[in-house]
The first five atom37 places (N, CA, C, CB, O) and aatype in JSON, in Angstrom:
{
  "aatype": [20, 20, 20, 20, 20, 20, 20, 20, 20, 20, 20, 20, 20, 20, 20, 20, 20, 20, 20, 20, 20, 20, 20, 20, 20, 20, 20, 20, 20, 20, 20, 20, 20, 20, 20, 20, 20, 20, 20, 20, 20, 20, 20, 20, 20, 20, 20, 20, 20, 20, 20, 20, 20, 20, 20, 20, 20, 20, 20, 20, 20, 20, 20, 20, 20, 20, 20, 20, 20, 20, 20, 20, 20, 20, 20, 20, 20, 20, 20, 20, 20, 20, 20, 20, 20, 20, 20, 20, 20, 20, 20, 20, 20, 20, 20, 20, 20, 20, 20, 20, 20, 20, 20, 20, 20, 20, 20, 20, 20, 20, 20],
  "atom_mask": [
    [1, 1, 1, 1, 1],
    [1, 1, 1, 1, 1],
    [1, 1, 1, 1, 1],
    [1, 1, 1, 1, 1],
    [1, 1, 1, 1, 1],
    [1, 1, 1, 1, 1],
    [1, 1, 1, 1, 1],
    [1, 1, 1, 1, 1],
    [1, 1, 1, 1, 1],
    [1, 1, 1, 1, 1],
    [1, 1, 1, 1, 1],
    [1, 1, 1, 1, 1],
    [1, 1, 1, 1, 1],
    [1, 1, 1, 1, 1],
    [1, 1, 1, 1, 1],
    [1, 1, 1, 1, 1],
    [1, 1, 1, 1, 1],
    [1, 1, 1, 1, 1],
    [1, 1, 1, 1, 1],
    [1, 1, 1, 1, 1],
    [1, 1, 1, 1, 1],
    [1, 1, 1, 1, 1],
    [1, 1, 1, 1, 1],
    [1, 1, 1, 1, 1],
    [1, 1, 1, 1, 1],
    [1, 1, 1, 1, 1],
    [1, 1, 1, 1, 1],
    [1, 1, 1, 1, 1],
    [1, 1, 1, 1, 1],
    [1, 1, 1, 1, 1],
    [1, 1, 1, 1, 1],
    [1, 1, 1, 1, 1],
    [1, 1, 1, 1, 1],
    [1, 1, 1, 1, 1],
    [1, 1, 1, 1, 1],
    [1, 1, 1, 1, 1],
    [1, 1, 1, 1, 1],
    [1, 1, 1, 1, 1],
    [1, 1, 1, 1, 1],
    [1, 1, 1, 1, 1],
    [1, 1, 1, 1, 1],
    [1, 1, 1, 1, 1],
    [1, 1, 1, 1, 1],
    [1, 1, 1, 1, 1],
    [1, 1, 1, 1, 1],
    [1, 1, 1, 1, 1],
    [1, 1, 1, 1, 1],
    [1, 1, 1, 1, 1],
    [1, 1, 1, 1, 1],
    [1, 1, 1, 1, 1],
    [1, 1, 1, 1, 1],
    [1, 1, 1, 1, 1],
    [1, 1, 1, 1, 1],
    [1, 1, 1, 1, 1],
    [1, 1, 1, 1, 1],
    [1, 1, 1, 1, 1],
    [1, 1, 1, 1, 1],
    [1, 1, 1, 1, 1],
    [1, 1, 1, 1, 1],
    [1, 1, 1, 1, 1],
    [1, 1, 1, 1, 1],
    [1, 1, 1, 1, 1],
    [1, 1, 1, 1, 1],
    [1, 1, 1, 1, 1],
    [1, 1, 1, 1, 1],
    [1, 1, 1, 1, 1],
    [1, 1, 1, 1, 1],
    [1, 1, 1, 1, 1],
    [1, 1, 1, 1, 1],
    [1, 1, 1, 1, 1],
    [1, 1, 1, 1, 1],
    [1, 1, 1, 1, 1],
    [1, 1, 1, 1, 1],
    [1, 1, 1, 1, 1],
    [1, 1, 1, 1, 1],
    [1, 1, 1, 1, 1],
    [1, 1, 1, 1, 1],
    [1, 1, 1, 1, 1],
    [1, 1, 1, 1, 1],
    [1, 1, 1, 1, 1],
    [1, 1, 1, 1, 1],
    [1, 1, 1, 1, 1],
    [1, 1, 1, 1, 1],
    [1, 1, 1, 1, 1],
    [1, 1, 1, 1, 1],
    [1, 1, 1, 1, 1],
    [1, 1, 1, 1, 1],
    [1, 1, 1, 1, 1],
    [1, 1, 1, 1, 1],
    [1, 1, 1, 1, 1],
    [1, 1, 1, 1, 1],
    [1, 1, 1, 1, 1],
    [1, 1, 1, 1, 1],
    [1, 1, 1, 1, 1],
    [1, 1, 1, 1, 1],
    [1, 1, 1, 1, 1],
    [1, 1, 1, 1, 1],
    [1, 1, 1, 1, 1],
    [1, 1, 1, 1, 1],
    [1, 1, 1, 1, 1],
    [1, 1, 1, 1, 1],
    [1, 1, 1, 1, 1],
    [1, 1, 1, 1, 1],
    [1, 1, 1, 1, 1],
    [1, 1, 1, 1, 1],
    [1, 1, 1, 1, 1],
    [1, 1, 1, 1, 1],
    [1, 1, 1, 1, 1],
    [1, 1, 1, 1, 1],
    [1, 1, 1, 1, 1],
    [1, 1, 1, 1, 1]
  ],
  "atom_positions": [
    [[-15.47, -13.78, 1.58], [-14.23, -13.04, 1.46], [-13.3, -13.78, 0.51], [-13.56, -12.85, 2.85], [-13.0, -14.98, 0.57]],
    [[-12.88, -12.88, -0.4], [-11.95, -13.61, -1.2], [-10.72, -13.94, -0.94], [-11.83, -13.13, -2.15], [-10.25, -13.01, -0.29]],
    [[-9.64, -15.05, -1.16], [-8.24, -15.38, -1.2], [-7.3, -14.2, -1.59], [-8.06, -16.49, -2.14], [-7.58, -13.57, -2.61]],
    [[-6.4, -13.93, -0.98], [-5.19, -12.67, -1.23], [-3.89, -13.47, -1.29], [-5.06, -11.37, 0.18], [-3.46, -13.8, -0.18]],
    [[-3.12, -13.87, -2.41], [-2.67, -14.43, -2.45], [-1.31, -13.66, -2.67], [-3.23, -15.2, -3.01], [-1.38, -12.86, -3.6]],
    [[0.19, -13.74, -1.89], [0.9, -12.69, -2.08], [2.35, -13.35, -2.54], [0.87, -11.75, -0.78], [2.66, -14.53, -2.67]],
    [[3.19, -12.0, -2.74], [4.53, -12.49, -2.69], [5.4, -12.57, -1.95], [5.02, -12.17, -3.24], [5.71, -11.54, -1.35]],
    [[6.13, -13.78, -1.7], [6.54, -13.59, -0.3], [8.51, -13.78, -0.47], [5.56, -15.04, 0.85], [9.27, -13.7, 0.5]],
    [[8.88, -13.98, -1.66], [10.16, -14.53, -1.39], [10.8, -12.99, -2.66], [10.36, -16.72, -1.91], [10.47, -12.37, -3.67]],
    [[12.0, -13.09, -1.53], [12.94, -11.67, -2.36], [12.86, -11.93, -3.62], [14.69, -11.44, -2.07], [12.45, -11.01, -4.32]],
    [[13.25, -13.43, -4.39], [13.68, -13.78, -5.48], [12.15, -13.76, -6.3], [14.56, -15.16, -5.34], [12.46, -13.79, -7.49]],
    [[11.19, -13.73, -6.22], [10.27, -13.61, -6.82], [9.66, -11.82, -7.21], [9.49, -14.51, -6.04], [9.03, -11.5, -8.22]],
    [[10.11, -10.83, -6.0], [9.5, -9.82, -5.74], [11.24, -8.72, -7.29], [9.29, -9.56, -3.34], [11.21, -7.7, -7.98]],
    [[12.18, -9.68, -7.06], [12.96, -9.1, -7.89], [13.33, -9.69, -9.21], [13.94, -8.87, -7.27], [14.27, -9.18, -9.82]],
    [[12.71, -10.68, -9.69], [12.07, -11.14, -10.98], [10.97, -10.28, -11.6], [11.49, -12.46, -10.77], [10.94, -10.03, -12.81]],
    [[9.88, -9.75, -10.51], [8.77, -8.59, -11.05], [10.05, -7.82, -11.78], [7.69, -7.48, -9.59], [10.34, -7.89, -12.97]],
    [[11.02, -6.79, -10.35], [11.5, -5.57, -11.05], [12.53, -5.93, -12.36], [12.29, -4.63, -9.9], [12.96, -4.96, -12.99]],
    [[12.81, -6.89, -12.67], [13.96, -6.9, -13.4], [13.11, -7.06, -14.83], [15.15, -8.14, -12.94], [13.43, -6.36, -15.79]],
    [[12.05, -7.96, -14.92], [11.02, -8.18, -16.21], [9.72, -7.5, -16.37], [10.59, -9.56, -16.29], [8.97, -7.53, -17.34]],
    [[9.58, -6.82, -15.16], [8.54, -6.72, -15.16], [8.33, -5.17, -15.91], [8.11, -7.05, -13.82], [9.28, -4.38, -15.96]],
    [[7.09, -4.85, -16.43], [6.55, -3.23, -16.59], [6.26, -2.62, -15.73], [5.52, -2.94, -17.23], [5.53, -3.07, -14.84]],
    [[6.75, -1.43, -15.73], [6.41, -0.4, -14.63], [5.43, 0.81, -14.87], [7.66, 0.2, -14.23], [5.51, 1.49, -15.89]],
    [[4.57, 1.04, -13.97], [3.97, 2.58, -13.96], [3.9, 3.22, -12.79], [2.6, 2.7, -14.43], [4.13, 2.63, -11.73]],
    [[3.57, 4.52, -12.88], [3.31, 5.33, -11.47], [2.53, 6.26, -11.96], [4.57, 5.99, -10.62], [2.32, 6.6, -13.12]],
    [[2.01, 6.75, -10.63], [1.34, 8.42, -10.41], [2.06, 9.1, -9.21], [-0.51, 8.43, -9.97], [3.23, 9.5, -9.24]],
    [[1.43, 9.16, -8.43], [1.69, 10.67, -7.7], [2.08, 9.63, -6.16], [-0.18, 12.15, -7.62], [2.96, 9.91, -5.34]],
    [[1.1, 8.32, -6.09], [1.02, 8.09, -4.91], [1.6, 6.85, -4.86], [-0.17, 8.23, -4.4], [2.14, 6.55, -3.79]],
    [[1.61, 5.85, -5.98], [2.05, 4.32, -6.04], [3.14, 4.13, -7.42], [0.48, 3.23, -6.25], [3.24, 4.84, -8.42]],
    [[3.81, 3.02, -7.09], [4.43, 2.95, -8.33], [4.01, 1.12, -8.91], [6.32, 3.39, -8.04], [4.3, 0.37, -7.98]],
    [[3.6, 0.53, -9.79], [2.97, -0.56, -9.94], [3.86, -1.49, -11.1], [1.47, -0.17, -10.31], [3.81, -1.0, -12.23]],
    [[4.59, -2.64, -10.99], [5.39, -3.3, -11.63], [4.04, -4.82, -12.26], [6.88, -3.66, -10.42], [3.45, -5.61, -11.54]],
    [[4.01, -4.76, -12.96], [3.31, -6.52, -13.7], [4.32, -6.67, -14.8], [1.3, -6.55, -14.63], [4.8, -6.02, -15.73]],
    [[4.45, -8.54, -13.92], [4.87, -9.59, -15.05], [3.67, -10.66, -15.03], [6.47, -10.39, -14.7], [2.99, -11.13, -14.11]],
    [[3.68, -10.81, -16.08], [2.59, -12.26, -16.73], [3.7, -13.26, -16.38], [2.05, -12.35, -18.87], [4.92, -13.18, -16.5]],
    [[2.6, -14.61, -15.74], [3.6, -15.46, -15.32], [3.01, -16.3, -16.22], [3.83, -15.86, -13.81], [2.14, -15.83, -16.95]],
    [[3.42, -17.89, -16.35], [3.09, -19.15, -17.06], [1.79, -19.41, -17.15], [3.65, -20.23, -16.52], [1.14, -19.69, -18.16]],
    [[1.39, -19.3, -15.84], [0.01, -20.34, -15.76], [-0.86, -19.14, -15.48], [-0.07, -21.76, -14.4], [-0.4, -18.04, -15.21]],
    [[-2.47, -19.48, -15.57], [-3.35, -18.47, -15.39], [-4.02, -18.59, -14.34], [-4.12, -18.3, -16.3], [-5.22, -18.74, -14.54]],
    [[-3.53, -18.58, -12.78], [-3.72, -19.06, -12.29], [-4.22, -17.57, -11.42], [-2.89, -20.09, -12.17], [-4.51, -16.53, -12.01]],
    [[-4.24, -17.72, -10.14], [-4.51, -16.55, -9.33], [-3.38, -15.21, -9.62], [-4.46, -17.1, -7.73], [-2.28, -15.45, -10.12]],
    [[-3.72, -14.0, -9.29], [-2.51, -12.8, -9.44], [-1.9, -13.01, -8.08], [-3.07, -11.0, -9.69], [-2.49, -13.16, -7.01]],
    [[-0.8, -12.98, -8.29], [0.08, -12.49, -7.0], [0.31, -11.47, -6.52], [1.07, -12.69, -6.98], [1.04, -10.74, -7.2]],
    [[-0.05, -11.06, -5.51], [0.8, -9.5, -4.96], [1.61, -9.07, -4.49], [0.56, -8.87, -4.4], [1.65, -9.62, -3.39]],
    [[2.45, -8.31, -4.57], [3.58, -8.01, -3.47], [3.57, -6.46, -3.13], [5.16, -8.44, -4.07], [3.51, -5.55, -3.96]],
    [[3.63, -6.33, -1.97], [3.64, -4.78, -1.33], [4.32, -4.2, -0.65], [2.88, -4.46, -0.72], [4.45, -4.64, 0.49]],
    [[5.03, -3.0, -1.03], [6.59, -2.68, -0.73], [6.44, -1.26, -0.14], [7.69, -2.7, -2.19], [6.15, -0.35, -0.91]],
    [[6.62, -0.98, 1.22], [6.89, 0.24, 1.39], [8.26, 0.44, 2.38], [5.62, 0.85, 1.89], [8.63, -0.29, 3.29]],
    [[8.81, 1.57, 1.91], [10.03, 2.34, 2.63], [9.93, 2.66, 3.62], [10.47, 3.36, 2.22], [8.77, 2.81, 4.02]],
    [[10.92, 2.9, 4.47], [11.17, 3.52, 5.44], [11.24, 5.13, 5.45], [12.2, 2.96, 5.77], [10.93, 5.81, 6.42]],
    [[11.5, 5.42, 4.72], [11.43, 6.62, 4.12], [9.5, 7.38, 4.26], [12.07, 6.21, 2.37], [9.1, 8.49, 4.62]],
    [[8.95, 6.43, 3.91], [7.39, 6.69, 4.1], [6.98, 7.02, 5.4], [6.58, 5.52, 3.74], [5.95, 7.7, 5.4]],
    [[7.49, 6.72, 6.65], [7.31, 6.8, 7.95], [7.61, 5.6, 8.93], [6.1, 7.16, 8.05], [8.41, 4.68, 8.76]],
    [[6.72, 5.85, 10.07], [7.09, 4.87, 10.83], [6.71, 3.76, 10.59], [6.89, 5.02, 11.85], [6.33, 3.72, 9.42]],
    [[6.51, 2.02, 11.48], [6.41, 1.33, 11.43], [4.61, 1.43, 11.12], [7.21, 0.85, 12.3], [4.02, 0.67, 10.35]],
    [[4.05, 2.39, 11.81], [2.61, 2.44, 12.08], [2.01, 3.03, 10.71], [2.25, 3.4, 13.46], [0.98, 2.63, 10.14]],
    [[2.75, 3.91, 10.36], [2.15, 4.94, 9.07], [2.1, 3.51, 8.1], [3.49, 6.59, 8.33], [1.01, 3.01, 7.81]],
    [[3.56, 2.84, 7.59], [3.97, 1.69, 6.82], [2.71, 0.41, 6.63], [5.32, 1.11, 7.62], [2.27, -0.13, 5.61]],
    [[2.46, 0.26, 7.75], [1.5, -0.74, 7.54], [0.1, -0.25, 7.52], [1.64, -1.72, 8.52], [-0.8, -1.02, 7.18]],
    [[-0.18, 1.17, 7.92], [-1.47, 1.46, 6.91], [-1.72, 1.34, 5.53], [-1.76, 2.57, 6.94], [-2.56, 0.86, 4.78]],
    [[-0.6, 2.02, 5.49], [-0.62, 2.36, 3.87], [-0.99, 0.8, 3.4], [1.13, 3.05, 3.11], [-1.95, 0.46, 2.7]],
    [[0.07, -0.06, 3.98], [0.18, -1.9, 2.84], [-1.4, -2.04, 3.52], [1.92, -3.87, 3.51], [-2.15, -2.69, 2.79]],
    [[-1.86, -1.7, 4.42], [-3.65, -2.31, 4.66], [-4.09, -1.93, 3.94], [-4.64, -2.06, 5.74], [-4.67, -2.81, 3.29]],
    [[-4.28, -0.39, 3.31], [-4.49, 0.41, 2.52], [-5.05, 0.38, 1.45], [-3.79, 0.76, 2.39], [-6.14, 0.75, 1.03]],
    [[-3.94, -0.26, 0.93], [-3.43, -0.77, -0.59], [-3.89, -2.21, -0.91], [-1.71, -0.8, -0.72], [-4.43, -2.34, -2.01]],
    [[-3.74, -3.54, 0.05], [-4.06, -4.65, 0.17], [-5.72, -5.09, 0.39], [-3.25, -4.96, 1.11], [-6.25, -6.13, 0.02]],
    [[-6.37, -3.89, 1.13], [-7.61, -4.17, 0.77], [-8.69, -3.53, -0.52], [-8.07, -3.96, 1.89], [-9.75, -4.1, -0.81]],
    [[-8.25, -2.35, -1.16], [-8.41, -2.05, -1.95], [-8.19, -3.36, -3.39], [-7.77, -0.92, -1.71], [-9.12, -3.77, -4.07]],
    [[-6.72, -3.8, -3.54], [-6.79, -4.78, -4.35], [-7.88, -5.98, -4.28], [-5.63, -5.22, -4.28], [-8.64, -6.35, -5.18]],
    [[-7.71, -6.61, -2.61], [-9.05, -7.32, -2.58], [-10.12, -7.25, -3.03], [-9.42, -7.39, -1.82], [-10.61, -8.15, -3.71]],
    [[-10.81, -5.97, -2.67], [-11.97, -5.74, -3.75], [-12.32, -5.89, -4.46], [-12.24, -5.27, -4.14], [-13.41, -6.44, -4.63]],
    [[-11.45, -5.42, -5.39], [-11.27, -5.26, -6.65], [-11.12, -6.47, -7.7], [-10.25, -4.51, -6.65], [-11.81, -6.64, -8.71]],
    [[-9.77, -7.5, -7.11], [-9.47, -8.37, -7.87], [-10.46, -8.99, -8.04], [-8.58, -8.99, -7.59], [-10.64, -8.29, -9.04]],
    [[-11.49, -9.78, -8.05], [-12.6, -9.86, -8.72], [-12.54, -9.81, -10.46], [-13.36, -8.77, -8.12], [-12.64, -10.77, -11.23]],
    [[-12.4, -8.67, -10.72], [-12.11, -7.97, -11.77], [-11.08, -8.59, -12.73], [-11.73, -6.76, -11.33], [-11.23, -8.93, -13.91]],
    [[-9.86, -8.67, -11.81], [-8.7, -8.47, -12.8], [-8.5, -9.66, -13.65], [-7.37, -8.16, -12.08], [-9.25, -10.58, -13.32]],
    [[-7.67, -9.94, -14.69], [-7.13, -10.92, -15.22], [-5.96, -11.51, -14.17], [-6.67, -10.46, -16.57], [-5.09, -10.92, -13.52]],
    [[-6.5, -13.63, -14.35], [-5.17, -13.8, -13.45], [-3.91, -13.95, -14.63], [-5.29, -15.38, -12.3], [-3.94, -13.78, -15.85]],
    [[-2.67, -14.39, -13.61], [-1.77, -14.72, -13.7], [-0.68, -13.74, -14.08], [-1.98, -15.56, -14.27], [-0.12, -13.78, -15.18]],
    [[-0.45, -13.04, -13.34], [0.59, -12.18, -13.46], [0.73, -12.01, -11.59], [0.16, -10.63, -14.58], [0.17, -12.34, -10.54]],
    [[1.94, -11.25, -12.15], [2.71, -11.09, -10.34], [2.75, -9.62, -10.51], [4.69, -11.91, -9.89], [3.13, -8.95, -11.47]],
    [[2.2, -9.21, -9.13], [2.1, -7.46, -9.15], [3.03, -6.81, -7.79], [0.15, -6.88, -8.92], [3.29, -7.23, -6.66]],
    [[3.28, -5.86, -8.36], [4.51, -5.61, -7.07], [3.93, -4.13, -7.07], [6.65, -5.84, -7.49], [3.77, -3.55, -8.15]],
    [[3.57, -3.42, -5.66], [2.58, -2.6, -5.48], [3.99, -1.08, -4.57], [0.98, -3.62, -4.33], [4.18, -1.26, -3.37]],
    [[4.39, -0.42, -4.92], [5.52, 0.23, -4.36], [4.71, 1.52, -3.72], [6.79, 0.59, -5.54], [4.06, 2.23, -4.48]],
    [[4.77, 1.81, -2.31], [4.12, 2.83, -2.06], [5.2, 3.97, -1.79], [3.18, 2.54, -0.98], [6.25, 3.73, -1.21]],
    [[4.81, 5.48, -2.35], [5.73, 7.0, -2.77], [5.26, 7.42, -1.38], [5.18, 8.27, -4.39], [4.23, 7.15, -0.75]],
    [[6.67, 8.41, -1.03], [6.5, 9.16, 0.14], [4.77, 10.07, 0.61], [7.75, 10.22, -0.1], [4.08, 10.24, 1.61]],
    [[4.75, 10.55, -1.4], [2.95, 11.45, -0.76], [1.91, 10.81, -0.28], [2.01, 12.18, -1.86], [0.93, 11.44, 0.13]],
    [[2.01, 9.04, -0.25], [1.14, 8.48, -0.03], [0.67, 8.51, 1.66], [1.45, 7.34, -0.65], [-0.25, 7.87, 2.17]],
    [[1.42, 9.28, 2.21], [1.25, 9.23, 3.4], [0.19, 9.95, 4.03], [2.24, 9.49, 3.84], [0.09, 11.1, 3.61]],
    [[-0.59, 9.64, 4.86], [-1.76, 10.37, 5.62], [-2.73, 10.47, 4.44], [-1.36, 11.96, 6.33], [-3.45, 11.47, 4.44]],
    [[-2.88, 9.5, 3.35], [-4.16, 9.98, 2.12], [-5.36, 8.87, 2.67], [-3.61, 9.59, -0.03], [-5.17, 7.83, 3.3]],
    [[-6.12, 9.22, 2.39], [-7.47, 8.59, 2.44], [-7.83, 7.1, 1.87], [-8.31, 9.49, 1.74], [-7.11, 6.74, 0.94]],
    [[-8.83, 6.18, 2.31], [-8.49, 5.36, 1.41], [-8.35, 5.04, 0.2], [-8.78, 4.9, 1.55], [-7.62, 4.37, -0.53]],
    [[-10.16, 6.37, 0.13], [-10.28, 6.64, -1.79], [-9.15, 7.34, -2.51], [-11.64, 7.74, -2.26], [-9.39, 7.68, -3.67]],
    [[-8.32, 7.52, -2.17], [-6.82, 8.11, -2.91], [-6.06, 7.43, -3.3], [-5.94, 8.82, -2.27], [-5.52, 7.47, -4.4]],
    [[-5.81, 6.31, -1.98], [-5.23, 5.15, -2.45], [-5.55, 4.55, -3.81], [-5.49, 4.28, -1.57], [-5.02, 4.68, -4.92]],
    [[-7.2, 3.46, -3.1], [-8.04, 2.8, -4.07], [-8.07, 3.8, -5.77], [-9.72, 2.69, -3.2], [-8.44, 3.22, -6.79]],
    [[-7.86, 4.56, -5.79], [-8.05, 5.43, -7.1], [-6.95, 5.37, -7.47], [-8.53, 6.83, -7.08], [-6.99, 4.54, -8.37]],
    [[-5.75, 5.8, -7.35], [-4.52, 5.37, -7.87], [-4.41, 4.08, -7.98], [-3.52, 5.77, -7.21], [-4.15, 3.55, -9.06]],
    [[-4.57, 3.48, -6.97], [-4.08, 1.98, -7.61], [-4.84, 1.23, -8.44], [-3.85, 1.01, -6.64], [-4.46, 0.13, -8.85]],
    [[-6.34, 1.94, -8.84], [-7.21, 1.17, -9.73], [-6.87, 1.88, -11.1], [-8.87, 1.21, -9.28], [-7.28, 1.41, -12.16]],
    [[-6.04, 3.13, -11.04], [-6.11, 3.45, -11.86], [-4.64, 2.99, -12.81], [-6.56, 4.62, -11.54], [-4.53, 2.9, -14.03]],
    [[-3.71, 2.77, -11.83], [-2.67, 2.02, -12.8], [-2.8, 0.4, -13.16], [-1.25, 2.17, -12.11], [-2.21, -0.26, -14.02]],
    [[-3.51, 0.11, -12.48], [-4.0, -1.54, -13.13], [-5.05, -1.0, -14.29], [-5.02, -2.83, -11.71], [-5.03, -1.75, -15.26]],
    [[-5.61, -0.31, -14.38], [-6.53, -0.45, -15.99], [-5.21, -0.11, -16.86], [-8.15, 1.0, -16.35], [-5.13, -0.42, -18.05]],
    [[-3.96, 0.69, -16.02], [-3.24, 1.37, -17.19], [-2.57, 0.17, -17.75], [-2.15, 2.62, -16.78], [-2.14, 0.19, -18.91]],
    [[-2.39, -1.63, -16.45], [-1.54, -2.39, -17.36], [-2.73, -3.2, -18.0], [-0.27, -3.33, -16.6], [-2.53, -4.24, -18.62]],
    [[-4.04, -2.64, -17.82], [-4.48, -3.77, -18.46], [-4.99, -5.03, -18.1], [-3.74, -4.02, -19.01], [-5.28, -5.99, -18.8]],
    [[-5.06, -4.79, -16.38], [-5.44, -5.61, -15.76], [-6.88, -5.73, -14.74], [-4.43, -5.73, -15.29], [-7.02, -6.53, -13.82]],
    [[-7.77, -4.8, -15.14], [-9.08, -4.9, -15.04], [-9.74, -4.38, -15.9], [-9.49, -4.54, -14.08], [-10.97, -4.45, -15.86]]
  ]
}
């Protein structure tokens, strides 16, 4: 099993939004900044209240968090990724997830 290495401090997760690039689709919205060193990617995973309850909320970030696992394998390190989950994301499958979110990391360029 591979290392998931995340973001954990406000001041880091709002350095992504302020420098960072943004994309979306339908279900995620996906922020990367390239950091200094090339070291592991960071993740950070953000969902609203707005998305549902406490229970819906942390599917979705399982959701989303193991899908990246997978995956990262793949990606280029050293950048910090900030993973924003949209209200439609709610009640979707995992392959809906995993497909959106693989599909805005090829969009930055990061697998």
């Amino acid at each position: 099993m591979s290392q998931f290495y995340s973001l954990k401090k406000s001041r880091d997760f709002q350095s992504v939004y302020r420098t960072g690039k943004s994309l979306a689709n339908r279900y995620l919205v996906v922020y990367v900044k390239k950091r200094d060193d090339d070291g592991e990617n960071r993740v950070g995973i953000s969902v609203s209240k707005k998305v549902g309850n406490s229970v819906v909320r942390h599917r979705i970030k399982r959701l989303i968090r193991e899908s990246y696992r997978l995956k990262c394998g793949q990606a280029f390190g050293g950048h910090d990724v900030v993973v924003i989950a949209r209200e439609k994301s709610k009640g979707r499958t995992y392959q809906e997830i995993e497909k959106a979110l693989l599909g805005l990391l090829k969009s930055h360029h990061l697998i």
